[in-house]
MDAnalysis code that builds the backbone (N, CA, C; Angstrom):
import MDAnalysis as mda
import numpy as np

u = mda.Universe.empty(417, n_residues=139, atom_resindex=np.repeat(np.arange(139), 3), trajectory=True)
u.add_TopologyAttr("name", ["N", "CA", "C"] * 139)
u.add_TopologyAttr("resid", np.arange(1, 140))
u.add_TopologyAttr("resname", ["UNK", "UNK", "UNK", "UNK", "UNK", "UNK", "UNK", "UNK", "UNK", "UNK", "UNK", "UNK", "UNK", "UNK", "UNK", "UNK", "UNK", "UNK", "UNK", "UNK", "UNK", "UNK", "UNK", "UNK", "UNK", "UNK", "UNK", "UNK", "UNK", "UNK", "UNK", "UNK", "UNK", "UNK", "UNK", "UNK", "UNK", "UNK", "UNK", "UNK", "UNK", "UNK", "UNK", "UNK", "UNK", "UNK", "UNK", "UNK", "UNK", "UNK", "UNK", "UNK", "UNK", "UNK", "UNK", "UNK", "UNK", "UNK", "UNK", "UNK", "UNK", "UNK", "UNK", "UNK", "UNK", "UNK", "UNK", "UNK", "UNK", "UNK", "UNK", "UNK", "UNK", "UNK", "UNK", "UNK", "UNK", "UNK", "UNK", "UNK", "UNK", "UNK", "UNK", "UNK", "UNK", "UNK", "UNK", "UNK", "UNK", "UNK", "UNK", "UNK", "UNK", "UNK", "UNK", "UNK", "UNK", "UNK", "UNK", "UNK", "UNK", "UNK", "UNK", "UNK", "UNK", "UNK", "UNK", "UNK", "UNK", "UNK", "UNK", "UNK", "UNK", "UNK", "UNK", "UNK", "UNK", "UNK", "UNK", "UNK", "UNK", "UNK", "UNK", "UNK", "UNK", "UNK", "UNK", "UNK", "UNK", "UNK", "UNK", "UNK", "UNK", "UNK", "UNK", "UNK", "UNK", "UNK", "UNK"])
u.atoms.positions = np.array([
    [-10.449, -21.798, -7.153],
    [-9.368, -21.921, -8.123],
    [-8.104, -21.275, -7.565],
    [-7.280, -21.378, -8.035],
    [-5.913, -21.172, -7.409],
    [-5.021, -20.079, -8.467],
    [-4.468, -18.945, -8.034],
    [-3.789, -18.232, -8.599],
    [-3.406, -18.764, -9.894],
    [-2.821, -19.756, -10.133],
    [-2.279, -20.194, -11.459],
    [-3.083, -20.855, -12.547],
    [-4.544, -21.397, -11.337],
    [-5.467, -21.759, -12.878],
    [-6.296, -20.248, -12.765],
    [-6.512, -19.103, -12.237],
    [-6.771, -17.924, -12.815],
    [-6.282, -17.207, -13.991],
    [-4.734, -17.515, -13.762],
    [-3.901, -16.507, -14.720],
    [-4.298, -17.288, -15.925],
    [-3.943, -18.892, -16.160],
    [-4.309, -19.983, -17.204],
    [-5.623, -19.681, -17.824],
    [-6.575, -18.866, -16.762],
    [-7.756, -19.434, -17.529],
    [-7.798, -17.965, -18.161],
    [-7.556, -16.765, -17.649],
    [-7.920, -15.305, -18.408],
    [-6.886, -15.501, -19.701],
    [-5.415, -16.316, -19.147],
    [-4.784, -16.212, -20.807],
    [-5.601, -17.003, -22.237],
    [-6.735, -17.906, -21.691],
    [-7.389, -18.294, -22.750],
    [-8.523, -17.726, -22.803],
    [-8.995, -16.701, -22.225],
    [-10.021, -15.815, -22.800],
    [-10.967, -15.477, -21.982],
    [-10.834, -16.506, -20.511],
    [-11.892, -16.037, -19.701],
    [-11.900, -14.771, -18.820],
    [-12.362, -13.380, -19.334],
    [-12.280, -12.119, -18.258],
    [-12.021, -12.338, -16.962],
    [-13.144, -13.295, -16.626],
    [-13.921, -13.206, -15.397],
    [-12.627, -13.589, -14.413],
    [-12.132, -14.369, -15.001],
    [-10.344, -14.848, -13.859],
    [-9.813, -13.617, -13.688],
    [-9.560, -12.896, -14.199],
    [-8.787, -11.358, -14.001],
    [-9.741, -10.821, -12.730],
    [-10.983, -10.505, -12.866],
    [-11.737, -10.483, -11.723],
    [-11.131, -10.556, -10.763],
    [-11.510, -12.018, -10.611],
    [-11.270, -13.084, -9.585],
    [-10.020, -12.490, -8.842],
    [-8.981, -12.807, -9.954],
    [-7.175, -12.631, -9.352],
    [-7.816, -11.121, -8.699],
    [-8.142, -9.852, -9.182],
    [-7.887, -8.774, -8.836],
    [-8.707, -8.782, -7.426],
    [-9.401, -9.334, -7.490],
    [-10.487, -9.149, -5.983],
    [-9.744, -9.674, -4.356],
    [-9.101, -11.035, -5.179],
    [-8.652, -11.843, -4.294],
    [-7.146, -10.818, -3.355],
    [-7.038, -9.752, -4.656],
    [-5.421, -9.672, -3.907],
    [-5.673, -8.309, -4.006],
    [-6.917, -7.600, -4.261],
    [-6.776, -5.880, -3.923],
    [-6.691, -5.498, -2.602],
    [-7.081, -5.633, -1.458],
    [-6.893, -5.347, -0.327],
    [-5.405, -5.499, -0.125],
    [-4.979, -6.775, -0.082],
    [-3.363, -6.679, 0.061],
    [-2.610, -5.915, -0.664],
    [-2.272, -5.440, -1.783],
    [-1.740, -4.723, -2.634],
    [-2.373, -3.400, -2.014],
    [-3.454, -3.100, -2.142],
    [-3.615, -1.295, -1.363],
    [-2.940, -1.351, 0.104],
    [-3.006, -2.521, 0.689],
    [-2.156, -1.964, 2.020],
    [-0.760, -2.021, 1.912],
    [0.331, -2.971, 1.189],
    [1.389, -2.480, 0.498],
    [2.033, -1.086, -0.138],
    [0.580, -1.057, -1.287],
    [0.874, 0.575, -1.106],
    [0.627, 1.499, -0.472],
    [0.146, 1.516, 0.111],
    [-0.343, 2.086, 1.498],
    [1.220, 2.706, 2.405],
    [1.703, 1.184, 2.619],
    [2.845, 1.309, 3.635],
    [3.977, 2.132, 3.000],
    [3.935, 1.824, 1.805],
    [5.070, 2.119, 1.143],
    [5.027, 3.957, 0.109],
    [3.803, 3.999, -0.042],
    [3.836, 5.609, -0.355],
    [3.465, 6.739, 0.894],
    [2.568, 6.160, 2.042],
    [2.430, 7.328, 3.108],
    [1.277, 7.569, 3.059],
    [0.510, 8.024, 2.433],
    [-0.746, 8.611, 1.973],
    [-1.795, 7.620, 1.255],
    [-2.834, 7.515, 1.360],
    [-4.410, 7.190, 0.756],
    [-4.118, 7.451, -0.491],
    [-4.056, 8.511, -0.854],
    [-4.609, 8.755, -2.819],
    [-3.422, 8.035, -3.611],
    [-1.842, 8.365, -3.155],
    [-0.740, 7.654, -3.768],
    [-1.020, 6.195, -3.927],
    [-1.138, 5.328, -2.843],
    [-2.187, 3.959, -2.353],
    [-2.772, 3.444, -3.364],
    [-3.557, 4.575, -3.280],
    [-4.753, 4.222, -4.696],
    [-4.529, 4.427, -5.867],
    [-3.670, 4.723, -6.300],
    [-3.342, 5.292, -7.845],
    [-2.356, 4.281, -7.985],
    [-1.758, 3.833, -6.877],
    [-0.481, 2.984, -7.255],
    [-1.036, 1.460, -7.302],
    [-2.101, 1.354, -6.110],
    [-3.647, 0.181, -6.644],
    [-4.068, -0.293, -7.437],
    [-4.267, 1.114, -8.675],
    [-5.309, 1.037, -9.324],
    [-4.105, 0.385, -10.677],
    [-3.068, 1.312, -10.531],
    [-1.832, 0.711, -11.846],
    [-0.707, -0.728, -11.990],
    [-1.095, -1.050, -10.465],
    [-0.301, -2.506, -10.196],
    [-1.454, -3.592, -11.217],
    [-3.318, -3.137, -11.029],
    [-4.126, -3.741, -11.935],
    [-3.702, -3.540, -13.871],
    [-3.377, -2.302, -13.864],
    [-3.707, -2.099, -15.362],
    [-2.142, -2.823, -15.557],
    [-1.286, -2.706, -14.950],
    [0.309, -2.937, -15.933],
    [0.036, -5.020, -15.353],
    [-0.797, -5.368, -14.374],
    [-1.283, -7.104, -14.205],
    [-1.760, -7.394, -15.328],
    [-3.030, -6.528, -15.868],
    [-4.039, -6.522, -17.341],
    [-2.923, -6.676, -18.510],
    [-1.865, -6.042, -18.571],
    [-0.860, -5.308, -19.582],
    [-0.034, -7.004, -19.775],
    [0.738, -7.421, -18.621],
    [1.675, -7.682, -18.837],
    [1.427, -9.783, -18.478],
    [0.428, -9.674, -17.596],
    [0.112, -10.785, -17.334],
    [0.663, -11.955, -18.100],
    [0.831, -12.526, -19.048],
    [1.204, -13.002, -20.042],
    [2.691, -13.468, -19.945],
    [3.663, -12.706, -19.203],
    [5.119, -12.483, -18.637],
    [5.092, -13.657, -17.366],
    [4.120, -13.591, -16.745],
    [4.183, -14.148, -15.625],
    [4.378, -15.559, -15.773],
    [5.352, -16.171, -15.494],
    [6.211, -17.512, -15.719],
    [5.581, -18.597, -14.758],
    [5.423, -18.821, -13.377],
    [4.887, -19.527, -12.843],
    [5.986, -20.105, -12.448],
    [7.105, -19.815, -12.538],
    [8.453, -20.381, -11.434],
    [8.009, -19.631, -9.895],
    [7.772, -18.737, -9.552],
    [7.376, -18.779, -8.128],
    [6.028, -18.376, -8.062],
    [5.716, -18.222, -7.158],
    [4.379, -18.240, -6.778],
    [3.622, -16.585, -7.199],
    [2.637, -16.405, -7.806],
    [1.810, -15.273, -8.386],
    [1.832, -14.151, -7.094],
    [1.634, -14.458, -6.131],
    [1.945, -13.555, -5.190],
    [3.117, -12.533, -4.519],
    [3.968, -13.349, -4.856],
    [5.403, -13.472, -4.939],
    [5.786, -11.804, -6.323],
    [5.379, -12.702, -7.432],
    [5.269, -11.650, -8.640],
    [4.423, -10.503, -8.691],
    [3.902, -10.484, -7.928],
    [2.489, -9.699, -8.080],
    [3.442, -8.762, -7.147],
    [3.716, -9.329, -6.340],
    [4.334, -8.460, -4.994],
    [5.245, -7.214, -5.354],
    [6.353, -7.762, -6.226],
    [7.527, -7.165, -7.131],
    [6.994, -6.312, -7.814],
    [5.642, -6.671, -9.116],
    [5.215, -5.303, -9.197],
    [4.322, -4.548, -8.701],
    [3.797, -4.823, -7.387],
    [3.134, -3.530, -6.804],
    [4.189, -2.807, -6.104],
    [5.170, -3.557, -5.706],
    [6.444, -3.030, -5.124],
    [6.773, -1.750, -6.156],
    [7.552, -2.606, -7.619],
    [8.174, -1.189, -8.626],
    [7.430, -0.034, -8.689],
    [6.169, -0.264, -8.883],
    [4.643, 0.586, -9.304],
    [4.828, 1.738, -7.868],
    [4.584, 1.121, -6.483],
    [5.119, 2.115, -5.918],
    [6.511, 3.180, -6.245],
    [7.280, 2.114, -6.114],
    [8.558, 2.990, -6.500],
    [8.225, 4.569, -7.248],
    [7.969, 3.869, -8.439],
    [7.319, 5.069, -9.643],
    [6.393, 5.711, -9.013],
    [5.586, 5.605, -8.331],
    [5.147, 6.606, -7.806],
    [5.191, 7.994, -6.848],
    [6.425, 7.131, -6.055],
    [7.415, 7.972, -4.937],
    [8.381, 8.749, -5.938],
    [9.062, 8.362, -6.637],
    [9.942, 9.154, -7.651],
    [8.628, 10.420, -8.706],
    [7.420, 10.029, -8.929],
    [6.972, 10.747, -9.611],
    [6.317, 12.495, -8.812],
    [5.998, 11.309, -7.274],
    [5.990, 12.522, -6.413],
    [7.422, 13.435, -6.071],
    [8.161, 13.249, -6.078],
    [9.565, 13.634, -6.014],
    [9.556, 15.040, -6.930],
    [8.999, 15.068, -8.332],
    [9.082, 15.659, -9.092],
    [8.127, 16.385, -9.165],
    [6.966, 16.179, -8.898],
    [6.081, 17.425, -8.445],
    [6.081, 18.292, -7.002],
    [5.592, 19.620, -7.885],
    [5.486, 20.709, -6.891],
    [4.815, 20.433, -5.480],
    [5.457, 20.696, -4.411],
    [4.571, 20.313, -3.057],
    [3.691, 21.283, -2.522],
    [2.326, 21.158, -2.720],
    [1.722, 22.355, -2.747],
    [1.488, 22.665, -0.954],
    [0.915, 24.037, -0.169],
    [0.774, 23.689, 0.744],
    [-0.807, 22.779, 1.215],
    [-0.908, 21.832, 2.435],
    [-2.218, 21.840, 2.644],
    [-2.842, 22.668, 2.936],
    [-4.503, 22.406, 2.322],
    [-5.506, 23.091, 2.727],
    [-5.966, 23.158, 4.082],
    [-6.017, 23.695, 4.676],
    [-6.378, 24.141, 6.303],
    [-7.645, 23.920, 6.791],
    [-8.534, 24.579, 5.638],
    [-10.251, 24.035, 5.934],
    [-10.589, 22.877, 5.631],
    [-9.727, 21.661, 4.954],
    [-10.653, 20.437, 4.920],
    [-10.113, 19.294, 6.193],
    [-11.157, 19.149, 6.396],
    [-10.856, 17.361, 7.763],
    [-10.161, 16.560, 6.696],
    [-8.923, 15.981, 7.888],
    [-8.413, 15.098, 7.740],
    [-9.517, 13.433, 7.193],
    [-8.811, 13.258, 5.661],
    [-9.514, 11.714, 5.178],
    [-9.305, 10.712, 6.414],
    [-10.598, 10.191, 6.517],
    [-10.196, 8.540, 7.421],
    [-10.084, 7.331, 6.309],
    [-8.965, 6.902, 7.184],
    [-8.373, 5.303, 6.215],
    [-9.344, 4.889, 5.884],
    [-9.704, 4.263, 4.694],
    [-10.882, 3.752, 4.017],
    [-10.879, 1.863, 4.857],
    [-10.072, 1.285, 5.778],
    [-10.435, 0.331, 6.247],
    [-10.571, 0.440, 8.131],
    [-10.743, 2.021, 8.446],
    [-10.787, 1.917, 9.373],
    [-12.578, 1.527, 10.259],
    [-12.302, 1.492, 11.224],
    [-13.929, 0.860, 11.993],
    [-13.561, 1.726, 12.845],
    [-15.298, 1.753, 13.090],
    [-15.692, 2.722, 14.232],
    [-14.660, 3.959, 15.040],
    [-13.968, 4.364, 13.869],
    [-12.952, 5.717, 14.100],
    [-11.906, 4.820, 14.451],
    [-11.672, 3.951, 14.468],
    [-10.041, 3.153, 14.590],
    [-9.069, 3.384, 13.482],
    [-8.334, 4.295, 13.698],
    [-6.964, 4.651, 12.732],
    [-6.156, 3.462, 12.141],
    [-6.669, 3.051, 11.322],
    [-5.707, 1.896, 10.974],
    [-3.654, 2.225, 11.063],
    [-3.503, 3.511, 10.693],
    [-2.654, 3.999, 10.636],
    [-1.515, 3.948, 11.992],
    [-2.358, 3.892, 12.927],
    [-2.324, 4.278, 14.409],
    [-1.397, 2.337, 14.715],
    [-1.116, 1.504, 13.960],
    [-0.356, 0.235, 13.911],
    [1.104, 0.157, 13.194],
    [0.706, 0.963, 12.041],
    [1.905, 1.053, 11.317],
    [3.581, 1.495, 11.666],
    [3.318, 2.374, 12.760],
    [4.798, 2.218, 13.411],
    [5.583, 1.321, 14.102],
    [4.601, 0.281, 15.368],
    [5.033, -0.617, 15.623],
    [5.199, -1.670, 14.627],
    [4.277, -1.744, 13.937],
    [4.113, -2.766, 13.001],
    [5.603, -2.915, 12.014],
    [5.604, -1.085, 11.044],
    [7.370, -1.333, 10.461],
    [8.394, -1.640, 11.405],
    [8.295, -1.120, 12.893],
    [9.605, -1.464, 13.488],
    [9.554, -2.483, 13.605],
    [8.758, -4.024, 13.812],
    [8.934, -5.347, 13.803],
    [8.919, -6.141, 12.795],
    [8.760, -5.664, 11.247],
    [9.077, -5.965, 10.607],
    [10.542, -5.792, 9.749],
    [10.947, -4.323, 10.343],
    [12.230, -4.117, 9.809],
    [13.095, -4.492, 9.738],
    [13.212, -5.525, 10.776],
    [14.805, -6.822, 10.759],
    [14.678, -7.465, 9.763],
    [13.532, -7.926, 8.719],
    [12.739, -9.102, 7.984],
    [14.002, -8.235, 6.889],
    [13.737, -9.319, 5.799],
    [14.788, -8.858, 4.361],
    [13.746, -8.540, 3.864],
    [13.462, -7.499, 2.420],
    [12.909, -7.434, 1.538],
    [11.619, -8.452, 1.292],
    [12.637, -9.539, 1.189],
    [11.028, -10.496, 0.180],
    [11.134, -11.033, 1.765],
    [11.599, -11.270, 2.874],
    [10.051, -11.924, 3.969],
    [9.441, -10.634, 3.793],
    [9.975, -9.440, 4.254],
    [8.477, -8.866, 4.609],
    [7.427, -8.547, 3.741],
    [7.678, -8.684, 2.816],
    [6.854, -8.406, 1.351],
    [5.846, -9.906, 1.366],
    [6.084, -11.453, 2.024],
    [5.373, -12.248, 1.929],
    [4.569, -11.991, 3.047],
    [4.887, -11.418, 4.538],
    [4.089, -11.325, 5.345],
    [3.045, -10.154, 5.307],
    [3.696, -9.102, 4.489],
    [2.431, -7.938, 4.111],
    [1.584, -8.210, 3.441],
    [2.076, -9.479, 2.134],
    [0.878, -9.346, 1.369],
    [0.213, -10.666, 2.010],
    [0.459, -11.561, 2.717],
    [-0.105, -12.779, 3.607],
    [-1.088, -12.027, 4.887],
    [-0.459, -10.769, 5.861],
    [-1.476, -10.794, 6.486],
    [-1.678, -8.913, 6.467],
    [-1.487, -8.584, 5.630],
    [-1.979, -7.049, 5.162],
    [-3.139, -6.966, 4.586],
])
């Protein structure tokens, strides 16, 4: 099924499309936020709320461009709010005794992280919405 008979079918009652949509596009959206807050847990919190305000607002979503497209914009804002919310909390220092978290998509000790610099500098010429179609296309 295709993004737009998902959204069609959860607005008439079927859960299971929300599923679907969320499965199909969680990996891309955590590596979005990913790029865009710095850190794993921000990532994930900003992950987990691009789903609940999709659950919330879904209904908004017009179908003049493409669900990905929209989806993109708000995992985009959702970050935002999250960088501004960190802004406002206290920066505590790190803890010294715990190991560094490994990226939850890394293999066999491969830093996923260890791409992301070349990766923003060749994307950085891109405007806004290309690179936002190529992150969430091959992120």
């Amino acid at each position: 099924m295709t993004d737009d008979e998902l959204v069609s079918g959860f607005l008439g009652g079927d859960r299971s499309a929300f599923t679907h949509l969320m499965e199909r596009h969680e990996d891309r959206v955590y590596a979005l936020a990913y790029r865009l807050t710095g850190n794993r847990q921000d990532a994930l919190d900003a992950t987990q709320e691009v789903f609940l305000q999709l659950l919330r607002k879904l209904d908004r979503y017009d179908q003049k461009s493409a669900f990905s497209t929209w989806l993109y914009r708000v995992a985009t804002n959702v970050c935002y709010d999250v960088l501004r919310r960190r802004r406002r909390q206290p920066v505590l220092a790190p803890d010294r005794d715990l190991p560094p978290i490994p990226h939850p998509r890394a293999a066999d000790g491969f830093d996923a992280a260890e791409l992301s610099t070349p990766l923003a500098q060749a994307l950085a010429p891109l405007s806004e919405d290309f690179r936002g179609v190529v992150e969430l296309h091959d992120g």
